[in-house]
Residue, then its C-alpha position, 0 to 999 in steps of 0.5 A: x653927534x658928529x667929531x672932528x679931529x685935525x692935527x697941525x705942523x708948528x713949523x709949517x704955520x711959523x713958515x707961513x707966519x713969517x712970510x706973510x704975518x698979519x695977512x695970514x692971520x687977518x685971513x684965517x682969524x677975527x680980530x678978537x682971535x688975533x689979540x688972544x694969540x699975540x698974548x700968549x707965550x707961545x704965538x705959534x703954538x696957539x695960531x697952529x692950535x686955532x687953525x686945528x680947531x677950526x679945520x676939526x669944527x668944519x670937519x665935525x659940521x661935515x661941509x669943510x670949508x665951502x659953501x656959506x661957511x668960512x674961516x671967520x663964521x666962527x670963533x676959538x675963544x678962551x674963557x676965564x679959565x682958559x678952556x677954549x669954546x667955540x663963539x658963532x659969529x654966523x649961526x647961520x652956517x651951523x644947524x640950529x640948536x648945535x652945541x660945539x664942544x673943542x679941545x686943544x693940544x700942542x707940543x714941540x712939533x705940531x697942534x691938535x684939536x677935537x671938536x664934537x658937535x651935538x644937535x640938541 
C-alpha cells in the first residue's frame, strides 16, 4: 500500500487560470476533467482540487511525473454521488491490478488531496 498527499494554494491556480485559461487546463486535464470543473460552483477550487489529486496519485504511484506517466494518463472523476475516483486512460503507466482510491478537500485558501494505491 502506498499514499500520496499534495496540498495546493487557490490563489495560485486562479493566478495561472487567469493568465492562461483553456491553455492551462487543456495541458493538466481531459476534456471530460475540464467539463466537470467549469460545472461547478466553484471553478478554482475543483481545478486546484484536481491538480492536487493527480500530484497526490504520482506521489503514491512514487514516479512523479516523469517517464511514461503524465497529467493525462489518468483521470479525477466524480460519480453519481459526487466522490471523486480516479479512471486510467493508460494503465499502462500503472502496475497491473492497482486499485486508487482519493479524497478531496478544500477551503477559502488552498486544496488537498490523498490518494492511496493498493496493488491487489
Amino acid at each position: 500500500m502506498e499514499v500520496g498527499v499534495d496540498i495546493v494554494d487557490l490563489d495560485r491556480i486562479e493566478r495561472v487560470y487567469s493568465r492562461y485559461g483553456m491553455k492551462f487546463l487543456q495541458r493538466l486535464l481531459s476534456e471530460e476533467e475540464i467539463a466537470v470543473c467549469l460545472r461547478k460552483p466553484q471553478v478554482i477550487a475543483s481545478i486546484a482540487g484536481r491538480f492536487a489529486a493527480k500530484e497526490a496519485v504520482v506521489k503514491a504511484l512514487g514516479t512523479g511525473f516523469s517517464g511514461e506517466v503524465h497529467w493525462k494518463s489518468f483521470e479525477i472523476l466524480n460519480d453519481e454521488r459526487g466522490r471523486p475516483y480516479v479512471r486510467l486512460a493508460d494503465a499502462g503507466c500503472f502496475p497491473s491490478g492497482c486499485s486508487i482510491k482519493i479524497s478531496i478537500a478544500h477551503d477559502r485558501h488552498s486544496a488537498v488531496a490523498t490518494a492511496l494505491m493498493e496493488r491487489v
